[in-house]
Each structure stands twice: as C-alpha cells, then as structure tokens.
C-alpha positions in Angstrom: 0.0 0.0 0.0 1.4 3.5 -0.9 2.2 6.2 1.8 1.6 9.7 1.3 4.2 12.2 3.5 1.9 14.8 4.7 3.8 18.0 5.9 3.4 21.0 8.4 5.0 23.4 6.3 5.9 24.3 2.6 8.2 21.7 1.1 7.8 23.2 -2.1 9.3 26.8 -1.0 11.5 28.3 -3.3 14.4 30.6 -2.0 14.7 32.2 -5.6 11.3 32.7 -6.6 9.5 34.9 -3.2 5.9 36.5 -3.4 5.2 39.3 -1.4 2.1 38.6 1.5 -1.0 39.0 0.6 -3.2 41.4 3.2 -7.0 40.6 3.9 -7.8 43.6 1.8 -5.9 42.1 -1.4 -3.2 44.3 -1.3 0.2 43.0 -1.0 3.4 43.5 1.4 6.2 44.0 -0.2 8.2 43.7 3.0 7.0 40.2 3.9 7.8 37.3 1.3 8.0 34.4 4.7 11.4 33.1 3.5 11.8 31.9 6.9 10.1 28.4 8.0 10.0 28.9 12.2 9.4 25.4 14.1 10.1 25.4 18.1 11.7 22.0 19.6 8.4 19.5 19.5 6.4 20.7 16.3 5.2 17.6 14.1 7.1 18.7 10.9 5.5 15.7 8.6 3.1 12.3 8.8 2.1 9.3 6.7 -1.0 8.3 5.4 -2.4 5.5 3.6 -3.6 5.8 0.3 -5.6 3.9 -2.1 -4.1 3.1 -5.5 -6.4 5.4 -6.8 -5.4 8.4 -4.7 -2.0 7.7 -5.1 -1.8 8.6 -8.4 -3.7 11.8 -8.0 -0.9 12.7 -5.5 2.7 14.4 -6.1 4.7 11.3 -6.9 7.4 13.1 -5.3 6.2 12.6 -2.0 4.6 8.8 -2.5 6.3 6.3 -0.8 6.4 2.2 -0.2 7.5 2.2 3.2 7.3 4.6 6.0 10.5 5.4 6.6 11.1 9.1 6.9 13.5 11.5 4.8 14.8 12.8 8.1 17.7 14.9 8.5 19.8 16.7 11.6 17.7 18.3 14.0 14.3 15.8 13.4 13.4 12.9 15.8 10.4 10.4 16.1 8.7 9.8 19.2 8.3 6.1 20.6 4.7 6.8 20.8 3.9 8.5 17.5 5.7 6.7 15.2 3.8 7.9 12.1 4.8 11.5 12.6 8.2 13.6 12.1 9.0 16.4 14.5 11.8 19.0 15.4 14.4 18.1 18.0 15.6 21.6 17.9 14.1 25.5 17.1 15.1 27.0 14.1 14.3 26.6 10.4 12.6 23.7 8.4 13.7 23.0 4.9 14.2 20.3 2.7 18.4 20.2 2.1 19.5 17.6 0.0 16.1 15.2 0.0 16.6 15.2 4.0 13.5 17.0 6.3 16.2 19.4 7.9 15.8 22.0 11.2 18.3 24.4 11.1 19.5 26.6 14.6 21.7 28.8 12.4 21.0 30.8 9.5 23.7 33.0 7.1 21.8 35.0 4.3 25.4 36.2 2.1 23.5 39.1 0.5 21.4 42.1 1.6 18.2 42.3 3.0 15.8 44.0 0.7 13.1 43.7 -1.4 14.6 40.1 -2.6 14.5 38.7 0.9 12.2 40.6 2.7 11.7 41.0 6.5 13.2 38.3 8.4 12.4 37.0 11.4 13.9 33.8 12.6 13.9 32.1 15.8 17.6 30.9 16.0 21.0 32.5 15.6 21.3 34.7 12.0 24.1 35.9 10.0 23.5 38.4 7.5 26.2 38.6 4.8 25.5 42.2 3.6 23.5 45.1 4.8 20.0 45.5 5.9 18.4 48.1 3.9 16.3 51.3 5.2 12.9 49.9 6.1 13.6 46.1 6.2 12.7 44.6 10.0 15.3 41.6 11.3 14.7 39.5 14.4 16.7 36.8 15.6 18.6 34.7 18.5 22.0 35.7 18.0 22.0 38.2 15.1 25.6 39.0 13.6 25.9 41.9 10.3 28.7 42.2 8.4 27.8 44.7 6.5 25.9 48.4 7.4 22.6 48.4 8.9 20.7 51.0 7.4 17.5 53.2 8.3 16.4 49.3 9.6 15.2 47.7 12.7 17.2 44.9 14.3 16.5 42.8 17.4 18.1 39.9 19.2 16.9 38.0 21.5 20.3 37.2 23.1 23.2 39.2 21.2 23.9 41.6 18.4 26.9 42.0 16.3 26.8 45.1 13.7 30.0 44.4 12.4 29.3 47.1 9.2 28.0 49.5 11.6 25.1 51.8 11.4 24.3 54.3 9.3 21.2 54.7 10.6 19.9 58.2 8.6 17.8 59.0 12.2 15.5 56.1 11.6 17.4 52.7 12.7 16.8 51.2 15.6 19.0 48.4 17.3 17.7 46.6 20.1 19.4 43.4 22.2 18.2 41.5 25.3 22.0 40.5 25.5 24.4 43.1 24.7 25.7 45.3 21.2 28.4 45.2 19.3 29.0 47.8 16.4 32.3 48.9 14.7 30.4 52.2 14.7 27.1 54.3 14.6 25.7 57.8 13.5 22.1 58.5 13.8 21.1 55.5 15.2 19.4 54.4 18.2 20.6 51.5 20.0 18.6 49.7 23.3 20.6 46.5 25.0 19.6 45.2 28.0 23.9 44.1 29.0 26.5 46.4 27.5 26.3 48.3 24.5 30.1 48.0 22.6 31.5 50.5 19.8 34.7 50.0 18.6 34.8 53.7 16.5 33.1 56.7 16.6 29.3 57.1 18.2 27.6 60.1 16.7 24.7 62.1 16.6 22.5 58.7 18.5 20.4 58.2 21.1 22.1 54.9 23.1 20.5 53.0 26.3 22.7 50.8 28.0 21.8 48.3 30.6 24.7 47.9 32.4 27.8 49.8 30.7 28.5 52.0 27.6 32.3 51.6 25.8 33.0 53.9 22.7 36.9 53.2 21.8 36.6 56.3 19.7 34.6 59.2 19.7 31.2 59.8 21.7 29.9 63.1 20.1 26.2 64.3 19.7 23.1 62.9 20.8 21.4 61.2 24.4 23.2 58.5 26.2 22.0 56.5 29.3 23.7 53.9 30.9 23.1 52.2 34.3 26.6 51.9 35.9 29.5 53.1 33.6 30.3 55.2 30.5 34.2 54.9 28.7 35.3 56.9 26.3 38.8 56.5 24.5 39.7 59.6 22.0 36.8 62.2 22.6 33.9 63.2 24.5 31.7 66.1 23.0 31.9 67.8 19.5 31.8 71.0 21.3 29.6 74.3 21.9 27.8 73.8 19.0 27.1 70.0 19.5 24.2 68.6 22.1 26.0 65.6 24.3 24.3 64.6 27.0 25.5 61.7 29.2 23.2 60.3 31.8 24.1 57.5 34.2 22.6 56.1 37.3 19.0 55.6 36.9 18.3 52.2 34.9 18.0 53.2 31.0 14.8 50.5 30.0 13.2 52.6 32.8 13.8 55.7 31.0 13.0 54.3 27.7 9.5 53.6 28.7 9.2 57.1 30.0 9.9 58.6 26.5 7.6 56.3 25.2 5.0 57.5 27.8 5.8 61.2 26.8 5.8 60.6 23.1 2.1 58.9 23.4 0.9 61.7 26.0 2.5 64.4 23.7 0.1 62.4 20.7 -3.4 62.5 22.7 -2.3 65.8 23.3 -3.1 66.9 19.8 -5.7 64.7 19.2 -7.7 66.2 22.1 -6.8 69.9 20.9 -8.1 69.1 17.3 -11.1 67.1 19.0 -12.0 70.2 20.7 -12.3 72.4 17.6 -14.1 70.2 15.5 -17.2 70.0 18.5 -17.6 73.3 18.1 -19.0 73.1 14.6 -22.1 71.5 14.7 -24.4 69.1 16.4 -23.0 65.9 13.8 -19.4 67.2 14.5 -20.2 66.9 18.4 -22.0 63.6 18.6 -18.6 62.0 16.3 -16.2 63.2 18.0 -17.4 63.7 21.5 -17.2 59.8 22.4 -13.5 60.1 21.0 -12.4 63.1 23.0 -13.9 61.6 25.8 -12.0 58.2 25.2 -8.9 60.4 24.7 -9.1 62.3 27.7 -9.2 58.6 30.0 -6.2 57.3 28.0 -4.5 60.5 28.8 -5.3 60.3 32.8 -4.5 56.8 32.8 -1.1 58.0 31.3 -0.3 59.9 33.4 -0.7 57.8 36.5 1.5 54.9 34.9 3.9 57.7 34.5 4.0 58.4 38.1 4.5 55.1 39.1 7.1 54.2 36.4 9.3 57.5 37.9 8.8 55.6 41.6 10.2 52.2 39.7 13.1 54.9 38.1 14.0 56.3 41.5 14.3 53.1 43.1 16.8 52.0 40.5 19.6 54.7 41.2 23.4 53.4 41.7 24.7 56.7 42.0 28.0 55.7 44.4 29.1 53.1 41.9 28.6 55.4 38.7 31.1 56.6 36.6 32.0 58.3 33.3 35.6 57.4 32.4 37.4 59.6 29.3 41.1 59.2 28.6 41.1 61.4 26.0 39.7 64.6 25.4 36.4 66.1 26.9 35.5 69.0 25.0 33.4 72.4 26.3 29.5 72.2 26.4 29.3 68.3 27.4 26.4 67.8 30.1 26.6 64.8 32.6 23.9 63.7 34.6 24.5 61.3 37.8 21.1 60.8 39.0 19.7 64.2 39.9 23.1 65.3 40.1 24.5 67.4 36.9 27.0 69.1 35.5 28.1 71.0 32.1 31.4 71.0 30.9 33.1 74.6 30.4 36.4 73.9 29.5 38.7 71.4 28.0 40.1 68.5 29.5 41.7 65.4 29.4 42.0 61.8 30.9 39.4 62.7 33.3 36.3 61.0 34.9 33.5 61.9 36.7 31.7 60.9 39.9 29.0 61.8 42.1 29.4 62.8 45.5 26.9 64.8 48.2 24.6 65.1 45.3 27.4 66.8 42.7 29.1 65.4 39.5 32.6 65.9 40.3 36.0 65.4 38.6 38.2 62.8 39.5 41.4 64.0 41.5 43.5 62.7 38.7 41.8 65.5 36.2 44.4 67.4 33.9 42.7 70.5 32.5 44.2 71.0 28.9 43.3 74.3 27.2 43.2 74.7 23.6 
C-alpha cells in the first residue's frame, strides 16, 4: 500500500522565486515574502498516510512512498509513541536540504536584505552577509551583520553584532536582550539590556545601556543613558555647537519607557486639541467626535498615572556611588553629565578625566588634567 508524506509546512518553498504577502484587503506587502520556515523544539514537521491506489496517483509522486521510513535529517526525531509522525528536536528553520526533512538553529543570508528577501524574522542564531536596507525589519537569537545596517530595525533576543556598523539616517533602531556590538554608529538608536560595545566613533545617537557603555573612539552628539558606567577612548563632545548629553545612574529600560509614555501623552495631546475644535462646529461634529475626546481624555489620565508610578520604579533603580564616566582622552566644552539628579556642564577642555557623584554633585576625578586649547 502507498504512503503519502503529509507536511506541516511548505516543502515546495522556493528561495529564488519569493511573493510578497497578501493582506486581507488584497493588497500585497512587499516587505513580507515568509522566506523563513520557524518550528520550536516538539512541532510535528510531517506524517504518513495510507492511500488507495487510486489516490496515489492523483498525489505528487514526489512525495509517495512504499514504506514509512522518513526522509529525516539533523535536527528531526520520532517519538516512541507517535511513530507515524516527524517532529523538530531543535528550534530554528525547516527545509528540505538535500532530499533530507532538515531543522536548522543557524541561519547566514550572504546578500542584503531588501526587497529580494524581505523582512526576516527567525527564531535561532542569523548571519547576514550584507547590509540590511532602510525599512527592512530583522529579528533573531543571535544576530551578527557584516555589512551596514541602514535606516532598519534589528533585534536579538540574546546578542547583536553590527560588524558594518550603522548608518542609521535618524530612523534605525537596534535593540538586544544581550548586549551590542558595532564597529560604529551615526544617527542611530541602540537599546541593550547588557552592555552596549562601539569600537569607533558614536555620533549624533540616542544609546541605552543596561549595564555599561564603551565607545573606543569618539562619543559626540546625541542622548546616552547607561546604568553603571560610561568609557570613552579619543573624545567626548563635538563642542559648543554640538548637544552631548550623558546620563548615568538611573536604569536606562526605565527611561526608555518614559519617553515612550511622553511621546504617546504628547500624541493625545493633539488629538484632544483638534477634538476640541471640530465639537464646536455642529451638532454631527459633536456627537462624532465627543465619544472620541472623551476616550482620549481617560487614556490621557490613565497616562499619566502609569507615568507616576514608572518615575517611583526609576527612583528606586539609582546606583549613584558606583557610577562613573571614564574619558582618557579629550572632553570638549559644552558636554552635560547627569549622575542621578546630580549634573554638570562642561566649560572647558580637559583630558584623561572621569566623573563621579558625591553629596549630590558630579565631580572630577582627582587625577583630572585641565588641557586648554
């Protein structure tokens, strides 16, 4: 009697020939083309069935067999109990790879993602081989670059390597649950949950750092937040006419969420002033948008309070005793440092310096050489 191999996802996918998704309104994305087959550890990946004669040869021949025995590959396994049915020893990918059922924990894509690839999202470890493009979306386990991440979004799950760098034209946003590596970054915006690494320059970005911020290079324009510790190597500040602000003591995710809040407050903000106007026209206007002022006004209290209570969950997160922001190089005019409540702005040059709180102050460590230029 012939077997039929039933599967539990797309055996027939082809890498080189992608469709974008279709939407429930028959539009399609663009950005979404599902080159990536997810299974967690457990998931029945295929099963037999018995077929007639007569069914058989309606069916794909190429998946019609005389005896149950399994095409199975690394990372499949067959349960004592369930013989009948394939599953996935491990998460990451299913594919067919040489006739074998394959699951694959690690992933390397040796091109760009773009519009060939789309979005990818992939629950084990990823290597990209080239950039990610403006717009694209890439999640993974372990997620390693090597070439520039653009105006994208990345996120691991446990670590993030932008060995390219970013370039990230004010829209790219880098987030790790682990910590961040990158050889550099301008006009990004980069979130870990460990340490956040940059071997080069860090420009013009917004940076939050769970435990500790390194820049080997230089560290000029933009917000940075770290937990315990800020290094710089070469520079510190691009000078009068460049923003640098370095906060440190308070825990960063915190203060994340509170922009967040103030971004979505600032929002219903406007809606309720343009709510406002438009019930002032007429009695239609009034009973449209009077349920949605009204709506917007409770999201807006509700706001508010969560705000309060984050800032309580912010306050009780200070290390303000371990803290420190270490430069040995140069620390240029107009730089503002922020221990906790403590602050301070830089009015002059100096050099191989750090800076430390103490009786509510930012001070400078005793080692401090002023160097005028």
């Amino acid at each position: 009697m012939p077997f039929l191999l039933n599967h539990h996802f797309d055996p027939d996918l082809d890498m080189d020939n992608l469709h974008p998704q279709e939407q429930d309104d028959g539009s399609v994305d663009h950005y979404e083309l599902n080159v990536i087959q997810n299974v967690e550890a457990g998931a029945p990946l295929a099963q037999w069935e018995e077929l007639s004669v007569e069914d058989a040869a309606r069916a794909k021949p190429r998946f019609i067999y005389d005896k149950k025995v399994f095409p199975a590959g690394r990372g499949t396994g067959l349960r004592k109990n369930t013989p009948d049915t394939l599953y996935a020893a491990v998460d990451g990918c299913v594919m067919y790879e040489d006739g074998k059922i394959v699951v694959r924990r690690n992933l390397t894509y040796p091109g760009d993602v773009d519009f060939h690839t789309g979005n990818l999202n992939f629950i084990g470890n990823l290597t990209i081989g080239g950039a990610i493009r403006a717009g694209f979306h890439v999640r993974g386990r372990e997620v390693a670059v090597q070439g520039q991440v653009e105006g994208a979004r990345v996120e691991a799950t446990h670590s993030l390597n932008c060995r390219g760098g970013v370039k990230g034209g004010k829209e790219a946003f880098v987030e790790s649950a682990g910590s961040i590596k990158a050889s550099y970054c301008e006009f990004g915006t980069l979130k870990a949950q460990k340490d956040v690494m940059v071997k080069g320059a860090l420009m013009h970005s917004t940076v939050y750092a769970g435990n500790r911020l390194a820049v080997g290079g230089r560290l000029t324009g933009g917000k940075y937040y770290s937990h315990n510790y800020i290094f710089v190597g070469e520079q510190l500040g691009g000078g009068l006419d460049t923003d640098t602000s370095l906060v440190v003591g308070y825990d960063p995710m915190l203060l994340y969420e509170d922009g967040e809040y103030n971004r979505r407050i600032k929002k219903l903000h406007g809606k309720i002033a343009s709510y406002e106007k438009l019930l002032n026209k007429d009695d239609d206007h009034r009973l449209e948008f009077e349920p949605k002022l009204k709506s917007a006004v409770q999201e807006l209290a509700l706001l508010k309070k969560l705000k309060v209570k984050l800032w309580e969950g912010i306050y009780r997160s200070e290390r303000l005793t371990d803290c420190k922001v270490l430069v040995t190089g140069v620390v240029k005019p107009g730089v503002e440092i922020s221990i906790g409540s403590a602050y301070l702005k830089v009015d002059d040059f100096l050099e191989d310096v750090y800076f430390y709180y103490d009786n509510d102050e930012v001070k400078i460590g005793a080692a401090a050489k002023k160097k005028k230029r």
